[in-house]
N, C-alpha and C positions, 0 to 999 in steps of 0.2 A: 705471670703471663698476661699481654693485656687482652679484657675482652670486647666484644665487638657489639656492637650497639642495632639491635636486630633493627629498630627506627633510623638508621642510618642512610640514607639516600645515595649513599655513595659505597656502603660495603653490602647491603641488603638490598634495596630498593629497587624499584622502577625507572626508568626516565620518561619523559612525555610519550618518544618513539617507541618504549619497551611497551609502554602499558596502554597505547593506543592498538597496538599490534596485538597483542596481550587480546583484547576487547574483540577486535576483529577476525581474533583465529580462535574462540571461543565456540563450541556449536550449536550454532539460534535454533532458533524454535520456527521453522517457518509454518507461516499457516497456509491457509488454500489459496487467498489473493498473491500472497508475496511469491508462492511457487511458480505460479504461472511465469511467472518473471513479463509481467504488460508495463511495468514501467523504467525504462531505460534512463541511469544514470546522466549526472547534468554537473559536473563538480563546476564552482564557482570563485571567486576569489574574494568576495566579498558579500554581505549579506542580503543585497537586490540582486535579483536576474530582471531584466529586459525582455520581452515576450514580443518580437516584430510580426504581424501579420498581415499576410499578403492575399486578396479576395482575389483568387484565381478564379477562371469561367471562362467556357469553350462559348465560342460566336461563329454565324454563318459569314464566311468569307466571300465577299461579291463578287461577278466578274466584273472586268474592264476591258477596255479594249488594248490590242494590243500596242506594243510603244508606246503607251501611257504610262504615268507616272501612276507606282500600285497603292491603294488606298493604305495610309499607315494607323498601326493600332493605336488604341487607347490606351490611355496611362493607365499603371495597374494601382491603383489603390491600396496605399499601406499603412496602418498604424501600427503606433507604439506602446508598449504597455510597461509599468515598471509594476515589482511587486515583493514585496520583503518575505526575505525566509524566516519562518518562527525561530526561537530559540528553547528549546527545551533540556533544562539540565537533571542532575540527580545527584546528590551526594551522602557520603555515609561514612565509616571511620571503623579503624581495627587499633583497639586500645590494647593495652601491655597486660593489661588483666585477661582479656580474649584470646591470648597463644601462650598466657604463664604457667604451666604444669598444665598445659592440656594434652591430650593422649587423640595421637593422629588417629582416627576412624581405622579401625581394621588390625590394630596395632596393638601389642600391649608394653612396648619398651622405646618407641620412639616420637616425640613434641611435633607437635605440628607447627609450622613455622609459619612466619608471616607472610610470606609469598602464598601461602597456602590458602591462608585468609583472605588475603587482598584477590586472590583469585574466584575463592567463593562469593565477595562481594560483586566482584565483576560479571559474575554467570546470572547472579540474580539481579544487576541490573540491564545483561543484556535482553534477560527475557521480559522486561520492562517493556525495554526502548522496541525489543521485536514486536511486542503484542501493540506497542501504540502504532508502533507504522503498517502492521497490519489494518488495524483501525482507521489512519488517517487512507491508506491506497483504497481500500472498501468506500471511504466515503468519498473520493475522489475519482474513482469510475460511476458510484452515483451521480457526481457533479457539484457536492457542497460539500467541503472538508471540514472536520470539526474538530474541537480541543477535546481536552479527556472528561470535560462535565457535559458534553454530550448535546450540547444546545448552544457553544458560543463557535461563532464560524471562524475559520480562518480562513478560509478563499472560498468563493463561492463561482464556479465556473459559469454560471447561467448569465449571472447577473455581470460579471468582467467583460466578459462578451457578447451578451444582450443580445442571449439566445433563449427560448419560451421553451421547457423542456418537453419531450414527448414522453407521453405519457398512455398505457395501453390498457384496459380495463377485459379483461378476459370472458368476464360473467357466466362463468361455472354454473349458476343458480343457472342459467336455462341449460336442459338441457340437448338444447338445436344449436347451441354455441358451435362453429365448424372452429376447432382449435386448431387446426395446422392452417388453415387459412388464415388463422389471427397471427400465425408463427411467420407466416410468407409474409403478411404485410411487414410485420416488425422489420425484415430483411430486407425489405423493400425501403422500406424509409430509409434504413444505412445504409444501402447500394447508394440512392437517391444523393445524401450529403457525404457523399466520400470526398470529393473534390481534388481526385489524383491520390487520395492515402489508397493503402493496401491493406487489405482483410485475407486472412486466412482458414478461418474457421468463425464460430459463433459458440457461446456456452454463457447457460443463463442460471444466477443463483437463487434461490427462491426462499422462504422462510418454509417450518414445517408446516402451517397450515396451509399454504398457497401448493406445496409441494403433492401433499395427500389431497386437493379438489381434484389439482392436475391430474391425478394416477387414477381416478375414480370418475374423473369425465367419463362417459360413453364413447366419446369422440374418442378418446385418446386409451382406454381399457383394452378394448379390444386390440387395438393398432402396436399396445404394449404386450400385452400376451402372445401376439404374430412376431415379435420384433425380439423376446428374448426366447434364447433356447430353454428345454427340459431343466436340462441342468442347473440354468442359471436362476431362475425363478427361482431357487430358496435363497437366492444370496440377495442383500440388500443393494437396492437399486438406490438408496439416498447418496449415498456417498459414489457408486460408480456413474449415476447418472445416466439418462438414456436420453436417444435422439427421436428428433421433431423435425423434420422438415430440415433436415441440417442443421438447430440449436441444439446441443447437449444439456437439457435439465439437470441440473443438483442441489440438493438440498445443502442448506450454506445455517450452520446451527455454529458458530462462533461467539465465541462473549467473553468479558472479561470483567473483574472488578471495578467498579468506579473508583474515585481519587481515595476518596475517605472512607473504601471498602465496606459501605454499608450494605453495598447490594449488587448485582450482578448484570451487564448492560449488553444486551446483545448486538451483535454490529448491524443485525438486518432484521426490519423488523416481521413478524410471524406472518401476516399475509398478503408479505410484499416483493418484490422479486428486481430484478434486475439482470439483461443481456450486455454481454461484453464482447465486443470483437479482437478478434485473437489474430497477433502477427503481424500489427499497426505498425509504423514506423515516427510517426511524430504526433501521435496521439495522446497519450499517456508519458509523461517525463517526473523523473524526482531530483528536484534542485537541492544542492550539499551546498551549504556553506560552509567558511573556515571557523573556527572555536575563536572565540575571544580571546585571546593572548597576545602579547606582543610577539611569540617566537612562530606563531603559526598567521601573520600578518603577512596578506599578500600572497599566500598557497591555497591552492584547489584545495578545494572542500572534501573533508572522507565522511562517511557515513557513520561515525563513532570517534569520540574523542575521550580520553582517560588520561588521569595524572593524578599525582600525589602529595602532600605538604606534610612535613612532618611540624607535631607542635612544637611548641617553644618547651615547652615544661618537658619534653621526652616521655611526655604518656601515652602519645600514640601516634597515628596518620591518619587524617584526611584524607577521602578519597571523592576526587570528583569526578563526574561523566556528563560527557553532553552530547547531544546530537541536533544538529539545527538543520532539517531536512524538511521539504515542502512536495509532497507528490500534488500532483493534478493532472487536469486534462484539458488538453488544448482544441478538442475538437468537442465541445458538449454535444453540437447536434446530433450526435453518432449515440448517444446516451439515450437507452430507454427505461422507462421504469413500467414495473406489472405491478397492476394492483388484481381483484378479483370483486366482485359480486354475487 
């Protein structure tokens, strides 16, 4: 009887569509940025997007008299921007020794198969590719997006747009600081640069030291004790966050290992913060490119790409993943950052 060659691509295996699908119906790991859902997909066909912008601005319209010819507007001032999607891959392999008389988990009479494995390999590189794009959207509603070592930029929205970011110093250390008047200004400045976007709420992340001056201000103790019920006051207020003046405070404790897992990199640093306005429409975008291949040449871009190669020698599969995805933000001015004193 003949038998079947578990590395076989054609009786076992994946295809580009199985195992891209495979990757994408896996269940991620969302973290608190990627939940919100603040940046709307942008698929591409190739690995530049074009970013056109147009400096809109209301002006007092004169009178004239009548049966005259009406004063006609000014050109609207437009540039162009080009800007390359990163590429980010990952690769690993499920050898013949790694499914040969192993014993499926939970099992005691049945092998676990290669699909089994190429799927374990896929969960742990989804939860990769999830924690980096967590990382890149975190650093990309602050307004500089950065690679996985933590200090080399990959877009930097201040400086693309040559905009001077704001920046808002709390100074906790006095204690006459009026905090919800520092909370109005901040909402004041993004009402101010909206320029026709839409806002639906505000919610600000804060590090845990910045978090606990907050809660411990004068200003803001009292106003917090009035503002939760009986009840609620034993439950931690970090993670449900409480209101300001219409911002929702929370405390934003994410991290994850650096490249070469020496040590552990928080996305936000401890007494530092940042507000995000909620419900934008062309604020925040994440551009998808398509995977390097010829068969995905010239198709929109998906947010996960997976495929397989079996070796030559028949000892095992290669398995590749890539995701070449770019979030940012297109309106910086709208970008505040908290610092404290």
């Amino acid at each position: 009887m003949p038998t079947i060659n578990p590395f076989d691509n054609l009786n076992r295996g994946f295809s580009l569509v199985d195992l891209t699908t495979a990757i994408d119906n896996l269940p991620p790991r969302p973290s608190r940025i990627t939940s919100l859902g603040l940046f709307s997909d942008v698929p591409l066909a190739s690995p530049t997007a074009m970013i056109e912008v147009r400096n809109h601005s209301l002006v007092l319209v004169p009178t004239s008299a009548w049966r005259e010819p009406a004063p006609t507007g000014s050109a609207i001032k437009r540039k162009a921007y080009a800007l390359n999607i990163p590429h980010t891959a990952w690769a690993d392999s499920v050898l013949a020794i790694d499914v040969m008389g192993i014993r499926k988990f939970g099992t005691d009479n049945i092998y676990e198969t290669v699909q089994e494995k190429v799927l374990d390999k896929l969960q742990q590189a989804r939860d990769n590719f999830d924690a980096t794009d967590e990382y890149r959207q975190l650093s990309a509603v602050k307004g500089v997006v950065l690679d996985s070592d933590t200090t080399s930029t990959l877009f930097d929205s201040f400086t693309f747009f040559g905009i001077t970011q704001k920046t808002v110093n709390f100074a906790f250390a006095n204690p006459a600081t009026d905090v919800r008047k520092v909370v109005r200004d901040i909402k004041r400045h993004i009402e101010k640069n909206l320029f026709g976007e839409t806002v639906t709420g505000y919610r600000a992340f804060v590090g845990p030291e910045f978090f606990d001056k907050l809660i411990e201000h004068p200003s803001v103790k009292e106003a917090l004790l009035g503002w939760q019920a009986a009840s609620v006051l034993l439950k931690d207020a970090r993670a449900t966050g409480f209101e300001i003046e219409g911002v929702v405070f929370e405390e934003y404790t994410g991290r994850v290992s650096a490249t070469d897992g020496s040590t552990t990199v928080p996305f936000l640093p401890n007494g530092e913060g940042l507000v995000v306005p909620l419900g934008t429409r062309n604020t925040f975008k994440r551009y998808l490119a398509p995977a390097a291949r010829v068969d995905t040449i010239n198709t929109l871009g998906k947010a996960y790409y997976a495929w397989q190669t079996p070796r030559i020698d028949q000892t095992g599969i290669d398995i590749h993943v890539e995701s070449n995805t770019l979030p940012i933000c297109l309106r910086p001015q709208l970008l505040v950052k908290l610092t404290n004193s």
